[in-house]
C-alpha positions in Angstrom: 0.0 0.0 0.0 1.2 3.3 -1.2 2.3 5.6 2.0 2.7 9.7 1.9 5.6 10.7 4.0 5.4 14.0 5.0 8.5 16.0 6.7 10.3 19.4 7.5 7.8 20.8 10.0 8.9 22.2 13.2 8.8 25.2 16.0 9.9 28.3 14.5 9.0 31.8 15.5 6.4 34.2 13.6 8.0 35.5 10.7 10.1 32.5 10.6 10.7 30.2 7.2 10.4 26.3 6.9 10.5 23.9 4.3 8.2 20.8 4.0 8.6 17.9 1.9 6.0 14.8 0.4 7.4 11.9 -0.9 5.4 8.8 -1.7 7.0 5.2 -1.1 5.8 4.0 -4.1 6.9 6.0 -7.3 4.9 4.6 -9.7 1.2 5.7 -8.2 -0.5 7.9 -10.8 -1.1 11.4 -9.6 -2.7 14.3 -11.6 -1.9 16.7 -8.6 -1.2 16.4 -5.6 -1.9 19.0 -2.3 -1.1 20.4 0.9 -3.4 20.1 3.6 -3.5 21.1 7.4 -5.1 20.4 10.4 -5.2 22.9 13.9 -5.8 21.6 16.9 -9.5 21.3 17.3 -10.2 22.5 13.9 -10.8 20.1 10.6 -8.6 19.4 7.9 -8.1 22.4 5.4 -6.9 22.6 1.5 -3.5 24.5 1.6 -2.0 24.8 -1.8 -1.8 22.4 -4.8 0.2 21.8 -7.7 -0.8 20.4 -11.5 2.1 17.3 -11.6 2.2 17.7 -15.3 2.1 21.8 -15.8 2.9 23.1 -12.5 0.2 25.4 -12.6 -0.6 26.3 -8.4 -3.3 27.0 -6.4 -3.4 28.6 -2.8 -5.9 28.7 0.0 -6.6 32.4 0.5 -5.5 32.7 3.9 -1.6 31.5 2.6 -1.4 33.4 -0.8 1.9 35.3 -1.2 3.4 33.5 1.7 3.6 29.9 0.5 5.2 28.2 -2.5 4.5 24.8 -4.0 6.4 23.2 -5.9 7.3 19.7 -7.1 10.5 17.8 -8.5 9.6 15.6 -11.0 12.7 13.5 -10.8 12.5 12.7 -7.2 8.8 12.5 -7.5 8.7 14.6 -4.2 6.7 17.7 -3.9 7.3 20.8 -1.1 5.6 23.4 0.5 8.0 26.9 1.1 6.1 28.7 4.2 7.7 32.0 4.5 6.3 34.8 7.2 4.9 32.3 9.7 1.9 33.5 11.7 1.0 31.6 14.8 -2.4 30.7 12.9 -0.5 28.8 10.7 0.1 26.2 13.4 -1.0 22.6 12.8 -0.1 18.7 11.3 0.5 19.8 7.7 -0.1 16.7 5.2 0.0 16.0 1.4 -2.3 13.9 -0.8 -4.2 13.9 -3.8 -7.1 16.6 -3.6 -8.7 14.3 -5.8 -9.3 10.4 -5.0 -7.4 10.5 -1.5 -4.3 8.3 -0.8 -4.5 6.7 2.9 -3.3 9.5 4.5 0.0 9.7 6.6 1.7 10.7 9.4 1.4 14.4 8.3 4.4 17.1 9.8 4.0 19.1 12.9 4.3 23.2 12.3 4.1 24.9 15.1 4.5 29.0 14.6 5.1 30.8 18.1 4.6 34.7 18.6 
């Protein structure tokens, strides 16, 4: 069974940068995009940003436009997420997936943005 591994989260201070990465274990599953999700603590799961595999055309939740950058390398069949100008809000398990037909979903990264 295919797994997302998510990684690069981490405590950094508001206004702070971090780098996450999504790799899946099995590089031949079919993907037409792929996203970034997040969850807060007591909160549901939101849509983050998302990237066309094949164009690279993106797409950003509102609330993270100008801030975050996704991006994919095709070769290493890995996607990341740049988060620049942390806000505390921005605090949560950050995961990748399909936006479309769901992978099982995995361990997801911890963020945490402190003030």
């Amino acid at each position: 069974q295919v797994q997302l591994i998510e990684s690069g989260g981490g405590l950094v201070q508001s206004g702070g940068s971090l780098r996450l990465s999504c790799a899946a274990s099995d590089r031949t599953v079919s993907t037409y995009a792929m996203g970034w999700f997040r969850q807060a603590p007591g909160k549901e799961r939101e849509f983050v940003a998302a990237i066309i595999w094949g164009s690279g055309s993106t797409y950003y939740a509102d609330s993270v436009k100008g801030r975050f950058t996704v991006s994919r390398d095709n070769a290493k069949n890995t996607m990341y997420l740049q988060m620049n100008d942390l806000r505390p809000e921005d605090t949560g398990v950050y995961y990748c997936n399909r936006p479309a037909i769901p992978l099982p979903w995995g361990q997801g990264t911890q963020v945490t943005v402190f003030s």
